[in-house]
C-alpha positions in Angstrom: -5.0 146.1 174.3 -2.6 144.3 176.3 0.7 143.7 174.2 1.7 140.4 173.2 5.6 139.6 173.5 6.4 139.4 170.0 8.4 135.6 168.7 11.6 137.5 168.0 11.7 138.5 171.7 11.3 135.1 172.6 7.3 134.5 172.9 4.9 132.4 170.9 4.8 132.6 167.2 1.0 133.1 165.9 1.4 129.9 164.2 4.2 126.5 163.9 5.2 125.9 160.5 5.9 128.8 158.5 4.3 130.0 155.4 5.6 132.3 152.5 4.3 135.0 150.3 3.5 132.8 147.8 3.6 129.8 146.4 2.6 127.3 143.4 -0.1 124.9 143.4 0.5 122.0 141.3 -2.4 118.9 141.6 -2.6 115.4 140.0 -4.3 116.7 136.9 -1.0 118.6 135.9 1.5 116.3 136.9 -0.3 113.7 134.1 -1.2 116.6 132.2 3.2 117.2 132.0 3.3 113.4 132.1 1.7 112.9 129.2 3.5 114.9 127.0 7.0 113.3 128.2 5.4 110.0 127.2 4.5 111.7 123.6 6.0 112.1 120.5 7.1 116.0 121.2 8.4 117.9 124.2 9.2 120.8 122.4 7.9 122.5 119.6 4.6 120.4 119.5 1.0 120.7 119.4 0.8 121.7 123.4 2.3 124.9 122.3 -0.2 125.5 120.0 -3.1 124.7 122.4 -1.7 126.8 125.1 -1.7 129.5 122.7 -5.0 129.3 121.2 -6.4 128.9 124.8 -4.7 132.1 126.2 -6.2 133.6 123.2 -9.4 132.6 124.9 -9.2 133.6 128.2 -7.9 137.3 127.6 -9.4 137.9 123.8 -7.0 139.0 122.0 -6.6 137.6 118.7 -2.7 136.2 118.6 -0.4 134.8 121.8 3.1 134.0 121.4 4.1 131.7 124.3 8.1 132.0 125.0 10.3 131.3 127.9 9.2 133.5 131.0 8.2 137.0 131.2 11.5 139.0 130.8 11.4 137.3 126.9 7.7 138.5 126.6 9.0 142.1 127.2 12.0 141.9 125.3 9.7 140.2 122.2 7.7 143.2 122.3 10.2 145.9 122.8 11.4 144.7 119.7 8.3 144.0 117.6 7.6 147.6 118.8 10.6 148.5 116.5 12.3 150.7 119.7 16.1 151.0 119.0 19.0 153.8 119.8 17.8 157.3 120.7 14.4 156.1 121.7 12.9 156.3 125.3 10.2 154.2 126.8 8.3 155.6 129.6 7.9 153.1 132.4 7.6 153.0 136.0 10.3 152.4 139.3 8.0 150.6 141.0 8.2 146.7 139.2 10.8 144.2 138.4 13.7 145.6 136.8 12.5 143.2 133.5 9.5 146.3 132.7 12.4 148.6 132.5 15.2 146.1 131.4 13.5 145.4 128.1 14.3 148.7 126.6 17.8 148.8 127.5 18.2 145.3 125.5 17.2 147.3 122.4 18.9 150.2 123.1 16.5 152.7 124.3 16.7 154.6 128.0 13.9 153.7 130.5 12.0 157.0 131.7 10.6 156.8 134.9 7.2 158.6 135.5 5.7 158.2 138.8 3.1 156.4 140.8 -0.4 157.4 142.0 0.2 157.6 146.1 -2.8 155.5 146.8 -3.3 152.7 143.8 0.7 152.6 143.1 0.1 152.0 139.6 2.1 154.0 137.1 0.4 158.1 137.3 -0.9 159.4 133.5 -0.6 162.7 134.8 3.5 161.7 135.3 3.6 160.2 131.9 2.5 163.2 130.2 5.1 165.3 131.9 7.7 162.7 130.8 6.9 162.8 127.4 9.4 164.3 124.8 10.5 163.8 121.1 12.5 160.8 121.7 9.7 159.0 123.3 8.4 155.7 121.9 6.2 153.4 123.8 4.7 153.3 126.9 5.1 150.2 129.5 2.6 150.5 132.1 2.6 147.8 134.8 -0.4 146.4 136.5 1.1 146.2 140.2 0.0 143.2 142.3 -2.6 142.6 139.3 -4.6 145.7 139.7 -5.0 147.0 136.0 -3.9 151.0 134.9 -6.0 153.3 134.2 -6.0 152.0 130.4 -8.5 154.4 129.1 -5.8 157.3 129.8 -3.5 155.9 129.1 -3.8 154.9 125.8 -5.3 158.5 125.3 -2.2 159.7 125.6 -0.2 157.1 123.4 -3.0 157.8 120.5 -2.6 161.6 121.3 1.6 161.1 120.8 1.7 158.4 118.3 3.7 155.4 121.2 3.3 151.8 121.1 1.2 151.2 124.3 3.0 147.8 126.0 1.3 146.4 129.2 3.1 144.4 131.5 0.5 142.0 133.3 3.2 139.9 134.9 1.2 140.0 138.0 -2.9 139.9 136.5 -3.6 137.2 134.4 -7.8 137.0 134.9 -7.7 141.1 135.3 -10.3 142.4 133.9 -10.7 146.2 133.2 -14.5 147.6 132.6 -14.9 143.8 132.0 -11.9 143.4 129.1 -9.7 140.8 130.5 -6.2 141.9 130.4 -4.5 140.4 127.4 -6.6 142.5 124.6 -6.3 146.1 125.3 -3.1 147.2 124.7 -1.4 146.8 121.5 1.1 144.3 123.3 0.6 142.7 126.7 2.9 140.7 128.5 2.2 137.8 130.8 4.8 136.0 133.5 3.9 132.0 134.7 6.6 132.0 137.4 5.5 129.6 140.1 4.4 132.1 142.6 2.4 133.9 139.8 -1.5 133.4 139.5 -0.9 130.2 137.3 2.3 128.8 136.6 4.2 126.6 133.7 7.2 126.5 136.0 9.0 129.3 134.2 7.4 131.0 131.0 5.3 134.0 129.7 3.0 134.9 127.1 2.6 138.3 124.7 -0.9 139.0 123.3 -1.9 141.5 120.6 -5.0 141.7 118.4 -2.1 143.3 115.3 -1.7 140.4 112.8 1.8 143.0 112.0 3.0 142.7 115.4 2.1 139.2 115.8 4.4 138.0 113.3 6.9 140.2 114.5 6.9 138.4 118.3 6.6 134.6 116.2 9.7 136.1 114.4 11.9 137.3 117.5 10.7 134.5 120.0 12.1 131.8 117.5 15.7 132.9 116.2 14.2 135.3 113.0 13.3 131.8 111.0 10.1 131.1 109.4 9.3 127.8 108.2 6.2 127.8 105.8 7.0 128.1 102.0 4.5 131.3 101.6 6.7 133.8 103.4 10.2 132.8 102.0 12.0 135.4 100.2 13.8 132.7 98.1 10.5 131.4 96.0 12.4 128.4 94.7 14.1 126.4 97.8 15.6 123.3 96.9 13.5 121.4 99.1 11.0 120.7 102.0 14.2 120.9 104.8 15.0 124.6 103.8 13.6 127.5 105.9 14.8 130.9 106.6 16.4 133.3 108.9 14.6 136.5 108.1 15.7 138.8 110.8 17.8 138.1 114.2 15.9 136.5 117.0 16.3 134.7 119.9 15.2 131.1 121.2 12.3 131.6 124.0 10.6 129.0 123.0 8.5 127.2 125.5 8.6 123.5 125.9 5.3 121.3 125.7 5.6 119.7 129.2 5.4 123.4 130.3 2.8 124.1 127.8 0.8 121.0 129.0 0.9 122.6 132.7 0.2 125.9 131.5 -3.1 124.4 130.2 -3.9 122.6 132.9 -3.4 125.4 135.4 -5.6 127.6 133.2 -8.7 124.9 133.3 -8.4 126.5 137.3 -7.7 130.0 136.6 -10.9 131.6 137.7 -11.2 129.1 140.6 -7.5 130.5 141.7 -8.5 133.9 141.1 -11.9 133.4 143.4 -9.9 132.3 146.3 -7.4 134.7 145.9 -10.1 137.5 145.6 -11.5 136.1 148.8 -8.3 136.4 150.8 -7.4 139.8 150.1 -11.1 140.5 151.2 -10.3 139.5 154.3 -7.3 141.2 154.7 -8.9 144.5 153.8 -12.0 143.8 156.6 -8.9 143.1 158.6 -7.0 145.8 158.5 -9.5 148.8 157.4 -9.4 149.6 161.6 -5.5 149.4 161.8 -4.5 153.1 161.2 -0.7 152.2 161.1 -1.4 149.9 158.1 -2.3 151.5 154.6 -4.0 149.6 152.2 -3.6 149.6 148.7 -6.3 151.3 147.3 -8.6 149.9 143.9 -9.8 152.0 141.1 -13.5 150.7 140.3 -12.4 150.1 136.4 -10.1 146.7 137.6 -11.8 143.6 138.4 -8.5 142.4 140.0 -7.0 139.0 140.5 -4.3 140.3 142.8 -0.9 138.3 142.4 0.6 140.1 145.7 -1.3 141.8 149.0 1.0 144.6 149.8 0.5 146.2 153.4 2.0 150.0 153.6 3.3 150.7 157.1 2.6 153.9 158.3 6.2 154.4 160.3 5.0 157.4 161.8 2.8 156.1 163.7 5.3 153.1 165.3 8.2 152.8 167.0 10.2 150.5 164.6 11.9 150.0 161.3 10.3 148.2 158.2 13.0 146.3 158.6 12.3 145.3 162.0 8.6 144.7 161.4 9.6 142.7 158.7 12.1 140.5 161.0 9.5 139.8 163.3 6.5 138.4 160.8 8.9 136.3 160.0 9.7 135.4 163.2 6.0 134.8 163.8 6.4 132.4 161.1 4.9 134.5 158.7 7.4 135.2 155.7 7.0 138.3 153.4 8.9 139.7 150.6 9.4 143.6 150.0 8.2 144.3 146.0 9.7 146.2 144.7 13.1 148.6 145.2 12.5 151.2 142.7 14.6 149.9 139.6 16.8 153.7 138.9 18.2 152.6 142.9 20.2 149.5 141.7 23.7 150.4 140.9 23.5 149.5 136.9 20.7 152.3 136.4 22.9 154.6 138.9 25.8 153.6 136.8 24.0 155.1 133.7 23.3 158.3 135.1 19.9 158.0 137.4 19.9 159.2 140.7 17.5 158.5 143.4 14.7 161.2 144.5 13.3 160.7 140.6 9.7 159.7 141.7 9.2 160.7 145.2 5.4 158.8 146.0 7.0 155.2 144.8 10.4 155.9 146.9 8.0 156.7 149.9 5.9 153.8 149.2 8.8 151.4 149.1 10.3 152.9 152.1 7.0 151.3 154.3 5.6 148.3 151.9 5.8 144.8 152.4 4.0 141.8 150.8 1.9 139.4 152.7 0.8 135.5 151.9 -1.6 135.4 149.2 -1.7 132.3 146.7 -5.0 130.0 146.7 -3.6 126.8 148.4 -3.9 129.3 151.5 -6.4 127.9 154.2 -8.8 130.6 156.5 -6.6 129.7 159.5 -3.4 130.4 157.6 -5.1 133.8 156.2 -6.0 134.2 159.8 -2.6 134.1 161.5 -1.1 136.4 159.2 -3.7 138.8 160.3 -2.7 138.1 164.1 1.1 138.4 163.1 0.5 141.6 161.7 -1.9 142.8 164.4 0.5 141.5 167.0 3.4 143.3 165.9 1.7 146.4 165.3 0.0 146.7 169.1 3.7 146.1 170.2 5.4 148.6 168.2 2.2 150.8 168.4 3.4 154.9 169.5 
């Protein structure tokens, strides 16, 4: 194949305007969903809430949501519902936001970093065993780019060693594993609605559980440790109908009701967002199942998965440049990606507290050659297709 001169060298870019890795689609029905509400009676605190939770409840099955803020304060709800504290470790993996590991180091626990399967880059049962000790106390597996964990092993092992089994599905709201949408099968799951998320309420996240215990454990830690109704006070004879009680400390991630009233709106359009984005990364896959310098993320048959990213593995032995150069010229093309993620023990905090790098070789190796490509719904075929032909492109040129 004859090469093309690449954009950065000075030739054509595959397309004009430039598109990112994703993006937000907002429509008329949530701006007067949002609008609405601002005209209402409540924009916080109000009866969207409620709806948005009973309607997540829905969609994933489980029997309880708490809605709070975004999905760092969905992980830090449950770390603490879970009841982890000083001495305790929680098994996660490197290859996530830092938030999935974050959340035990709020409470005072230490992060333990088992490793990724090579091939699906979801967090490896087989590492988690081998991580386990006596101080270990939950388990937060990560559903990368939306493909759900192996859950059936996993939570084998956290029945088999007594952990609170947390799922961080940040990235796969309208996942569903052996047909159980994420959202009901671990004893806390976490959800994130950042714009470039599946669906979006701007900023905000959602924890599910089917434990009435836990449930009112994340009501209590999402909103400051008060409870208002008369039946749970300690103090059985309160002067009046203003008092209410701090029970235990907690923190305000509460969601407003204008981003409640989006959330719902956006969730009337989940499974059309999560057709399109299904039909996207089956082209990519066609696309690049040829390419032998491009490895593709690979999908255990369990996850029906609404991927949030498409992640395209370079195989740098096979071509003539950096990641970092590849990645300089898709943008270039006018194709922008994002790398997800650096393995969180790298940053200097966790190598402040004692982590060193080389802790989980198969995600330093996978982040050494990954990079994230569009995917979000408002996508068009021609977009889809030109960041095929940027990838192609640069690839033939760099091509050993």
């Amino acid at each position: 194949m004859e090469k093309e001169k690449l954009a950065i060298h000075g030739g054509k870019p595959v397309r004009e305007n430039k598109i990112f890795y994703g993006r937000q689609w907002i429509q008329d029905d949530d701006v007067q969903a949002i609008a609405a509400v601002l005209k209402g009676d409540y924009i916080t605190c109000g009866p969207s809430v409620d709806a948005v939770e009973k309607k997540i409840s829905e969609v994933t099955g489980a029997k309880y949501t708490v809605v709070v803020a975004n999905g760092t304060a969905a992980l830090h709800c449950a770390a603490i519902a879970a009841g982890l504290g000083e001495g305790d470790e929680v098994i996660t993996t490197p290859l996530t936001f830092a938030a999935s590991a974050n959340c035990a180091v709020y409470v005072g626990a230490r992060p333990v970093f088992a490793d990724v399967n090579p091939e699906t880059y979801n967090i490896d049962p087989d590492s988690i065993e081998a991580h386990i000790t006596d101080k270990t106390r939950a388990i937060v597996a990560v559903d990368f780019t939306g493909q759900a964990v192996e859950h059936d092993r996993i939570r084998e092992i956290c029945k088999k060693h007594n952990l609170v089994y947390i799922c961080d599905a940040a990235h796969a709201i309208g996942t569903k594993y052996k047909g159980q949408p994420e959202g009901s099968i671990a004893d806390m799951t976490c959800f994130s609605f950042h714009p470039v998320k599946t669906i979006t309420s701007g900023e905000g996240g959602a924890i599910t559980t089917n434990d009435p215990e836990l449930y009112k454990k994340l009501r209590l830690a999402s909103q400051h440790g008060i409870v208002r109704n008369p039946d749970d006070f300690v103090e059985k004879n309160p002067e009046g109908i203003w008092y209410y009680e701090m029970q235990t400390l907690g923190y305000n991630y509460r969601m407003t009701d204008f981003q409640a009233a989006l959330l719902s709106s956006q969730l009337n359009k989940l499974e059309q967002f999560s057709n399109r984005r299904k039909e996207i990364v089956n082209k990519y896959n066609e696309a690049f199942k040829d390419v032998p310098e491009i490895i593709v993320q690979k999908e255990i048959p369990e996850s029906d998965t609404t991927r949030h990213l498409y992640i395209i593995q370079l195989d740098l032995d096979k071509l003539t440049c950096t990641r970092r150069e590849f990645f300089d010229a898709m943008s270039a093309e006018n194709v922008q990606c994002q790398v997800h993620y650096v393995p969180v023990y790298w940053f200097p905090f966790y190598q402040n507290m004692g982590y060193t790098k080389g802790l989980c070789p198969n995600a330093e190796k996978i982040y050494k050659g990954i990079m994230s490509i569009p995917l979000y719904p408002m996508l068009t075929d021609e977009d889809v297709e030109s960041s095929i032909a940027a990838v192609k492109k640069i690839v033939n040129w760099y091509r050993k």
